[in-house]
C-alpha positions, 0 to 999 in steps of 0.5 A: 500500500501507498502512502497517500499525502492527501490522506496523511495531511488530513489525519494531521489536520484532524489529529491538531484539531483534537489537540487543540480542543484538548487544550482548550478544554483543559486551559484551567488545569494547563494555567495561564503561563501557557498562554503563548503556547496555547495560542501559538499552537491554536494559531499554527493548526488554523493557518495549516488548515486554512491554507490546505483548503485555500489552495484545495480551493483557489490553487493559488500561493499561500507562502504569504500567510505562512511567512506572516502567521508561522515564521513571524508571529507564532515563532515569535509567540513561541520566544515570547512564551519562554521569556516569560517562563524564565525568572532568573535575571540573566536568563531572561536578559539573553531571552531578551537578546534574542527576542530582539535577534528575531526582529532584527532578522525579520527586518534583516530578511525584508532587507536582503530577500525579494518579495519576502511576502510571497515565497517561503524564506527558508532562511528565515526559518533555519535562522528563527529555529536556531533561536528557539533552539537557544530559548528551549536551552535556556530554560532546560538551564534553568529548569535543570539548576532548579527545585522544579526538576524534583517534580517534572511530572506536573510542570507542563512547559517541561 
């Protein structure tokens, strides 16, 4: 058997949904710490979504909802969201840091590429992952070096 890719997005797109209203259900007993988690996820499924039934239907480019919804604003949210869970003051400087990388880089990118709106900036992308790379080892930092490694089993963000 064949593995269909229509068949595989639409049990991701079901499976996000699912998710999603898990954790809309669930949002008192998940706090409101993670907001920008919560938020960044609801918005990543409903553009993923969005453009899968706008090119189904139109068969034209949605690169530009990605770029302004996935690359800027849920990343973004995403950096946003480990700031926040960071407390130790140095921690939170360099999250800081790189809050201000990550705009530098979107003003950086509508320098350097053409019509960055209209096709999906990998470039972009690799330089926003390794940002949110250095946020998750930032807080598994301060995770690790802190009483909240006793009692991993109820902390969410980790």
């Amino acid at each position: 058997m064949n593995w269909n890719i229509e068949i595989g997005k639409q049990i991701t797109m079901i499976i996000s949904i699912c998710v999603m209203v898990f954790m809309v259900i669930k949002y008192r007993k998940i706090g409101k710490e993670n907001l920008f988690f919560i938020v960044g996820y609801i918005l990543f499924t409903v553009i993923d979504i969005f453009c899968y039934f706008y090119f189904k239907s139109t068969n034209l480019s949605t690169e530009i909802f990605f770029v302004i919804g996935f690359l800027m604003i849920v990343f973004f949210l995403y950096l946003l969201y480990y700031f926040q869970l960071l407390y130790w003051p140095v921690l939170k400087k360099i999250q800081l840091i790189l809050l201000i990388l990550f705009v530098i880089n979107i003003i950086v990118m509508f320098y350097i590429e053409d019509d960055l709106l209209h096709h999906f900036s990998f470039n972009m992308l690799y330089t926003d992952i390794l940002l949110l790379m250095f946020s998750i080892i930032l807080f598994l930092y301060q995770t690790f070096n802190s009483d909240k490694i006793l009692d991993l089993n109820n902390y969410l963000p980790f």
